[in-house]
C-alpha positions as CSV (number, residue, x, y, z in Angstrom):
1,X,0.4,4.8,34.9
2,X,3.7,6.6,33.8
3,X,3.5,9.7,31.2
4,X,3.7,8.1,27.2
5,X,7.5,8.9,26.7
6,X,6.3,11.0,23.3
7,X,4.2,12.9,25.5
8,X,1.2,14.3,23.6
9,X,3.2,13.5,19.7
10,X,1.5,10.7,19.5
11,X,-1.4,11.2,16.9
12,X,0.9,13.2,15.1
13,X,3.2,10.3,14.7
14,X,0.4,8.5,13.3
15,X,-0.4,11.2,10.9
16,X,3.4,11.2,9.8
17,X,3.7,7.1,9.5
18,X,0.2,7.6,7.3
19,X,1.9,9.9,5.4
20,X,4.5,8.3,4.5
21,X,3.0,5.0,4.2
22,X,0.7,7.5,1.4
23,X,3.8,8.7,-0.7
24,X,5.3,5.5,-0.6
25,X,1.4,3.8,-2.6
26,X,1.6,6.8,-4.3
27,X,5.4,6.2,-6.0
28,X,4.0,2.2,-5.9
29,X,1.2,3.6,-8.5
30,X,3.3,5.5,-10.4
31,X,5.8,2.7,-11.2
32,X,3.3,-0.2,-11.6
33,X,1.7,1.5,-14.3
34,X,5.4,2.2,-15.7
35,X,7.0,-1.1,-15.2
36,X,3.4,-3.6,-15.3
37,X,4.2,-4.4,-11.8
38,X,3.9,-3.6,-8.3
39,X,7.9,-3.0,-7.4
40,X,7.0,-3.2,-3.6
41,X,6.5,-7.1,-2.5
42,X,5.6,-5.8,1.2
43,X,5.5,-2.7,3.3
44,X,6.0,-3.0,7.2
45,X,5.4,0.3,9.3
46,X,5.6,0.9,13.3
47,X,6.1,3.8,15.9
48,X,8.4,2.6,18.2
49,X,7.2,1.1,21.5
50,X,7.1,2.4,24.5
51,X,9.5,0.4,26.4
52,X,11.8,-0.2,23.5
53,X,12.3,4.0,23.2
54,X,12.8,4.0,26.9
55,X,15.2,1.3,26.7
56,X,17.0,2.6,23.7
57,X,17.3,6.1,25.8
58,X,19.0,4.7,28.6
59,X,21.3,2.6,26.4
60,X,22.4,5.9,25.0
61,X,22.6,7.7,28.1
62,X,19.5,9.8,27.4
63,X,17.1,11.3,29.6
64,X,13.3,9.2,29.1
65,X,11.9,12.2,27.6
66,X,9.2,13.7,24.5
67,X,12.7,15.7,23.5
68,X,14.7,12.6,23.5
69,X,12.1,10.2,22.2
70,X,11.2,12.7,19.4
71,X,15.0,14.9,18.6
72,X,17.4,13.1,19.4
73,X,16.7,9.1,18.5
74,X,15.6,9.3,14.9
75,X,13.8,6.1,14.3
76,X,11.0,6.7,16.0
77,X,8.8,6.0,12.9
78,X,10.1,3.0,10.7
79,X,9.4,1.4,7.5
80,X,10.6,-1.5,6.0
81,X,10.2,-1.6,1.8
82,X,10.9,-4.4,0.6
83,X,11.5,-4.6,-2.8
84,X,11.4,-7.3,-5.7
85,X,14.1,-5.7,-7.6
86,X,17.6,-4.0,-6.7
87,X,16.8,-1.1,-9.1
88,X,13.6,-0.4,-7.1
89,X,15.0,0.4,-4.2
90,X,17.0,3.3,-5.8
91,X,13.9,4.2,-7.9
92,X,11.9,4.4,-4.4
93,X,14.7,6.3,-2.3
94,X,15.0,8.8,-5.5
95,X,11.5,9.7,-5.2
96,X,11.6,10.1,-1.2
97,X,14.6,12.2,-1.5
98,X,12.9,14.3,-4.2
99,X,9.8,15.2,-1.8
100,X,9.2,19.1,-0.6
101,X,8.9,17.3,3.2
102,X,11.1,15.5,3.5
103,X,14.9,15.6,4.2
104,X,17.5,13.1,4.0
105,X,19.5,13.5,7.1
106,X,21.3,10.2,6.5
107,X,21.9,7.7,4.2
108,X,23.7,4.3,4.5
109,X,24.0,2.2,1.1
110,X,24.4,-1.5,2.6
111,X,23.6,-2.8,-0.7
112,X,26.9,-1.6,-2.5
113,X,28.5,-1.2,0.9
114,X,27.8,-4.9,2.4
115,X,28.3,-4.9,5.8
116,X,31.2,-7.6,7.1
117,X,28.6,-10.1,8.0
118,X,26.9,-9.6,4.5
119,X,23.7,-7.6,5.5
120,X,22.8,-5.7,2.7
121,X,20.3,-2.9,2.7
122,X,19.1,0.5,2.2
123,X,18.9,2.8,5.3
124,X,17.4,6.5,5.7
125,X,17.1,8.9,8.1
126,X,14.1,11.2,7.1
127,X,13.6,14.3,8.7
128,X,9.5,14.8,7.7
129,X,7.8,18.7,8.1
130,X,11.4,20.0,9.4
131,X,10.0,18.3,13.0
132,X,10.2,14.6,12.6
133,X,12.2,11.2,12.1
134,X,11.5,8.3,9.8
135,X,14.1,5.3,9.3
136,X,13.1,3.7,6.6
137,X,14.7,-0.1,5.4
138,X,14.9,-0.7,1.7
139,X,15.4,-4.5,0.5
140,X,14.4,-6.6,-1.8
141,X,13.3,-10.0,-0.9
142,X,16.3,-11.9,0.2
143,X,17.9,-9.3,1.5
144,X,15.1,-9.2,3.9
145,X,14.7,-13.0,4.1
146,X,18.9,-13.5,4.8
147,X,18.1,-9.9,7.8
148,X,15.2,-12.3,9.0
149,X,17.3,-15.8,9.5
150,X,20.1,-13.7,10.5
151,X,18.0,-12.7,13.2
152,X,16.9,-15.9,14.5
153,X,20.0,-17.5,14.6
154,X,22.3,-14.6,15.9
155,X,19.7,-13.4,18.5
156,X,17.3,-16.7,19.3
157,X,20.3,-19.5,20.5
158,X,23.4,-19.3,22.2
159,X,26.2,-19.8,20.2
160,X,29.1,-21.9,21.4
161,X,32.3,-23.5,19.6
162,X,31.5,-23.1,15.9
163,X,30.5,-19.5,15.9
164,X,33.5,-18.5,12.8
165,X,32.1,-21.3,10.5
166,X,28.4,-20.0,11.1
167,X,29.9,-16.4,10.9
168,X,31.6,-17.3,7.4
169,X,28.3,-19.4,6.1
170,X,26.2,-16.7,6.9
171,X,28.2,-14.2,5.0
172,X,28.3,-17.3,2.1
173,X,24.4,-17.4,2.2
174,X,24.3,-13.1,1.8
175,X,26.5,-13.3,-0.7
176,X,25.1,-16.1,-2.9
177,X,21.4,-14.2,-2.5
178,X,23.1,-11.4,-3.6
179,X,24.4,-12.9,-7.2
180,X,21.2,-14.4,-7.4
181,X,19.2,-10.8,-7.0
182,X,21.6,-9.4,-9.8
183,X,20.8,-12.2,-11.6
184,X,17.6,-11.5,-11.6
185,X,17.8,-7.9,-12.0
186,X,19.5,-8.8,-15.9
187,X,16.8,-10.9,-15.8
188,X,14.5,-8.4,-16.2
189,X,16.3,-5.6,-18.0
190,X,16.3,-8.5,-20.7
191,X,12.4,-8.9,-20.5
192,X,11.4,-5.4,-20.8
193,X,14.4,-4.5,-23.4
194,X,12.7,-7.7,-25.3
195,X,9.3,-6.2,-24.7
196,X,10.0,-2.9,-25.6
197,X,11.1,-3.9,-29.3
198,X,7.6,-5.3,-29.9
């Protein structure tokens, strides 16, 4: 049986994801009691598989080492937030980025920086303990539900002859989930300005 490519990291990898995965109930707390409401719909967490770190390494030309699995590939821990609200997101990446342990070593806004095809989200590179890397995926709901059919249909079937007018309904679909998250953002800046006067 061949060597585990994050050679003897591996329960502290565990202890990293479960520390995370702590901060993140932690700042879930904190804002339920503030806003009456769990902000987090679902939280998905993973250390990368073997064979997908190994084949991520040779797509980048990397040796199928610990020091390549661990320093230079920085998603070897991931979590995906996913969010009911727009504003949460920010809330939640504010309080990451505020964290003695943790350090933002890059940041991607795909929520007011679509991406061509309309993905929207909210990437971070976490450096955690000045030793480790975290990618963590904020989103609310449909921006996780458009990433999800996105998926399917990009990556599951073969795509022949009308591959511009899926390209330019798929972007349609992002963008209408999009008005309809803002939507629903007002939404609720109404409610609790409403509530709030009482």
């Amino acid at each position: 049986m061949e060597d585990s490519i994050y050679g003897d990291a591996r329960p502290e990898l565990e202890r990293i994801m479960n520390k995370l995965l702590e901060d993140i109930r932690l700042v879930r707390q904190e804002m339920s009691e503030k806003l009456g409401m769990d902000p987090v719909e679902h939280c998905l967490s993973r250390i990368k598989g073997e064979e997908s770190m190994r084949e991520k390494c040779r797509r980048k030309g990397l040796p199928e080492t610990p020091e390549s699995a661990l320093t230079l590939i920085h998603d070897t821990i991931g979590l995906r937030i996913v969010c009911s609200f727009i504003d949460d997101i920010y809330t939640i990446r504010d309080y990451l980025a505020a964290q003695p342990d943790y350090e933002i070593i890059n940041e991607k806004d795909y929520i007011r920086h679509a991406k061509e095809n309309g993905y929207r989200s909210y990437h971070l590179i976490l450096k955690v303990e000045d030793k480790y890397y975290a990618e963590i995926q904020l989103r609310t709901i449909s921006m996780d539900t458009w990433a999800a059919l996105e998926h399917h249909l990009k990556y599951k079937k073969k795509i022949t002859g009308n591959e511009k007018l899926i390209q330019q309904e798929l972007k349609r679909c992002a963008d209408e989930l999009a008005s309809t998250d803002l939507s629903m953002q007002t939404l609720r800046d109404m409610i609790f300005a409403e509530n709030n006067k009482q």
